[in-house]
N, C-alpha and C positions, 0 to 999 in steps of 0.2 A: 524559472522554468521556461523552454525554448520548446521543446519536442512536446510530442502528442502526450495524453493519459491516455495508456492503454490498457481496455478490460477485456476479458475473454467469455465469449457469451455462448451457453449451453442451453436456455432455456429454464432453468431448474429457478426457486423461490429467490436464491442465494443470489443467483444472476441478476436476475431483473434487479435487485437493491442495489446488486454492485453496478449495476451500468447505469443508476440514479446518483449513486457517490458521486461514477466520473465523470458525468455531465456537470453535476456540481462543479467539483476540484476543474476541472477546466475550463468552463466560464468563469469560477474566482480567478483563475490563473493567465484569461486571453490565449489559450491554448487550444488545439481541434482535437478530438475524442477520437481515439481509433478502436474498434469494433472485429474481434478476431474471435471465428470459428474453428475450434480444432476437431479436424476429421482422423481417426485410423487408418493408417499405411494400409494401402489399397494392395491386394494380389500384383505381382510380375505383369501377368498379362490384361491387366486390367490398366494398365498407362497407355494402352495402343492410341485413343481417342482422346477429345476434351472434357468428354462425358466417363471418362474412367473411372471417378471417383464417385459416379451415380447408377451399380450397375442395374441396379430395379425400374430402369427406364425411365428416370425423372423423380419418381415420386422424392426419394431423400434433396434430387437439387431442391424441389419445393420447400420442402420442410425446412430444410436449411435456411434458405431465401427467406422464408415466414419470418424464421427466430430472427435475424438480421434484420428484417424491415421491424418485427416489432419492436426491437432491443432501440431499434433508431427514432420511429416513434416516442418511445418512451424518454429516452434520453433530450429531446427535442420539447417536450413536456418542460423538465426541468430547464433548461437553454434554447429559447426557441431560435436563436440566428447561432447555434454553435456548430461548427464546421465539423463532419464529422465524413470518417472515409470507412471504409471494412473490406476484409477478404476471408477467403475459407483455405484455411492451412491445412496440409497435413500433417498430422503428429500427433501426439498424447496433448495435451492442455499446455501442464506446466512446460513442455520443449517445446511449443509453439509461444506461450505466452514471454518466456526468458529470451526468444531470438527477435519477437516485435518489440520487446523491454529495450534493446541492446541501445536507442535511436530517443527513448522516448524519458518525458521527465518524473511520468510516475506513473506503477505496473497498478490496477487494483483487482481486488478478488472477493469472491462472496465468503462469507464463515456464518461459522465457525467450521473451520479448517477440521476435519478428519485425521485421523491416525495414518500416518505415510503419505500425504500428500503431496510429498516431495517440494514442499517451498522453501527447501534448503538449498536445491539447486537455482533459485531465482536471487538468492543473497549472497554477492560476491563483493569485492570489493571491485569498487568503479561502478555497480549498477548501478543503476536507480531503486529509488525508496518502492517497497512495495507496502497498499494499505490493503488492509486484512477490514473488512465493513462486517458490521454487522444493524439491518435497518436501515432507515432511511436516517440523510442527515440533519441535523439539528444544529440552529443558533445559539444555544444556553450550552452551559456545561463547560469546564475548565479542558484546557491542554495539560496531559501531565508529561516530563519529560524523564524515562526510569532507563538507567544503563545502570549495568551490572562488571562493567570491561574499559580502560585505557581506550581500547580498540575499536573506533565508531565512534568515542562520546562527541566528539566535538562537531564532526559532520551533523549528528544528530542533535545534538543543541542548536544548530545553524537552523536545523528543518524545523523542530520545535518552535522557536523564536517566531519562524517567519508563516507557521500556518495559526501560532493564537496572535500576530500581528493582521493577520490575512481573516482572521474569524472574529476578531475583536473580544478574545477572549484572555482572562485571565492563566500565568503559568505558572504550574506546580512543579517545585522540585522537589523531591525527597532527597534525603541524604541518598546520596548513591551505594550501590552495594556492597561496592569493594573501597577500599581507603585510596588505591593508587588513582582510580577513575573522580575518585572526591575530589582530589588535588588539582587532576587536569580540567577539571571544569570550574573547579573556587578558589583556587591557589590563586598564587601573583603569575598575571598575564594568561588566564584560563577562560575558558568561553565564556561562561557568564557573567563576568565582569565586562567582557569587551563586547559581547550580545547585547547588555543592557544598554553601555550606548550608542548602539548600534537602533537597537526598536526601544526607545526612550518610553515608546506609547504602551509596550506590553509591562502591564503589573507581575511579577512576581513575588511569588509563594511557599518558601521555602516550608518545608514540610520537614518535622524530623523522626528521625526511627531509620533505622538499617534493615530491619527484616521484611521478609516477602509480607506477612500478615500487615505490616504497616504500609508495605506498596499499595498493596489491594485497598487497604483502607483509603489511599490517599486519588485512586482512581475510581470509587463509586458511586461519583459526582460527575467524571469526566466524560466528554465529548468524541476527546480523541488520547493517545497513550502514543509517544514515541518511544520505540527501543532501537538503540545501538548495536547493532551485532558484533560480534567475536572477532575483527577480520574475516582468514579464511575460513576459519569454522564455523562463521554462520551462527547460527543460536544451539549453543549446546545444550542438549539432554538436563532437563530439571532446572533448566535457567528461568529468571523471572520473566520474559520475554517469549518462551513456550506458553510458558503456565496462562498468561495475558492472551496468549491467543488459541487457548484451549479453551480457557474459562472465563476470559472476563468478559465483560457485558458494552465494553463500546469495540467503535473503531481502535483498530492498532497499525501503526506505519513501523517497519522495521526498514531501517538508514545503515547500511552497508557501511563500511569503512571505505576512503577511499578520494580522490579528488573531490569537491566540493562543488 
């Protein structure tokens, strides 16, 4: 990891956790935390000034300002010498948080994620890993790694490996979902053969069962949950990697396909 964690800060319960992850994840990482407010596209004639995007005379710059110094605050809590920068965007959230992503080593977000929240447009192939948090983070609790697709596994085996070598935690694998994604990652010359010697130090955990009820089983110990996305399709409809971050009860990092 080279570039910032970047989270996007609203103020809301969801927020404040997720900007305690990324001070986390980027003091484990030697990385600086970038801090992004997304404001709504301002009226035509309201770009005349520098003050456009504050037409009630100040009071929204404040409130803004507020959430930012607190969000920094807090974050400086967890990292007290961690480098951290911020700015006020215009846009909806997720089109501000996908254009500061584009630079950065990892997008994070508060959940559990709502219905339509569009974090399908933040999963493409070449992004960066976005984590879906949910609470604050914890030293106990295993890494699980669950793909369901050819497409991402191995990216996401890479990120798996290197956040329970980074957390000192033990990795679960479950059989994977589908038989072709099985292959690409325990066949001859498949990731976790060449992961293992790669982090010699992380124990792995093979887990078996195919089905969803056995995924969840095998994450209701877990810390963190990596899922692999689709390629371009991102995480499809009824996939195990929705359901995990609809329902399930830890953090969740979804790993794009895509350069490594």
């Amino acid at each position: 990891m080279n570039g910032p964690v970047v989270v996007e800060v609203d103020g809301s319960p969801s927020s404040r956790a997720a900007v305690e992850t990324a001070a986390w994840e980027a003091r484990r990482h030697g990385v600086g935390l970038r801090l992004a407010h997304a404001l709504a596209s301002p009226a035509r004639d309201e770009w005349s000034d520098a003050a456009g995007w504050d037409p009630d005379g100040g009071g929204l710059r404040d409130r803004v300002k507020g959430l930012l110094a607190e969000a920094e605050r807090r974050a400086l809590r967890v990292a007290p010498h961690l480098s951290i920068t911020s700015d006020v965007l215009i846009g909806e959230p997720v089109t501000v948080l996908k254009s500061e992503a584009e630079d950065a080593s990892l997008a994070v977000l508060g959940g559990p994620l709502p219905r339509g929240s569009g974090i399908g447009r933040l999963i493409a192939p070449g992004q960066c890993p976005v984590l879906v948090t949910r609470g604050r983070p914890t030293p106990s609790g295993t890494v699980v790694l669950a793909v369901g697709a050819p497409s991402g596994s191995w990216r996401a085996a890479e990120f798996a490996f290197a956040e329970a070598s980074a957390r000192g935690a033990d990795l679960v694998v479950p059989h994977a979902l589908t038989v072709s994604a099985a292959r690409l990652l325990d066949g001859p010359g498949g990731a976790i053969p060449a992961l293992r010697k790669r982090y010699p130090e992380v124990t792995v955990r093979p887990r078996r069962g195919r089905t969803r009820r056995a995924l969840l089983r095998a994450v209701a110990d877990a810390q963190l949950v990596v899922v692999g996305a689709h390629g371009r399709q991102g995480l499809a409809p009824g996939s195990a990697g929705r359901t995990l971050l609809r329902h399930g009860h830890c953090s969740v990092a979804v790993v794009p396909a895509g350069k490594a």
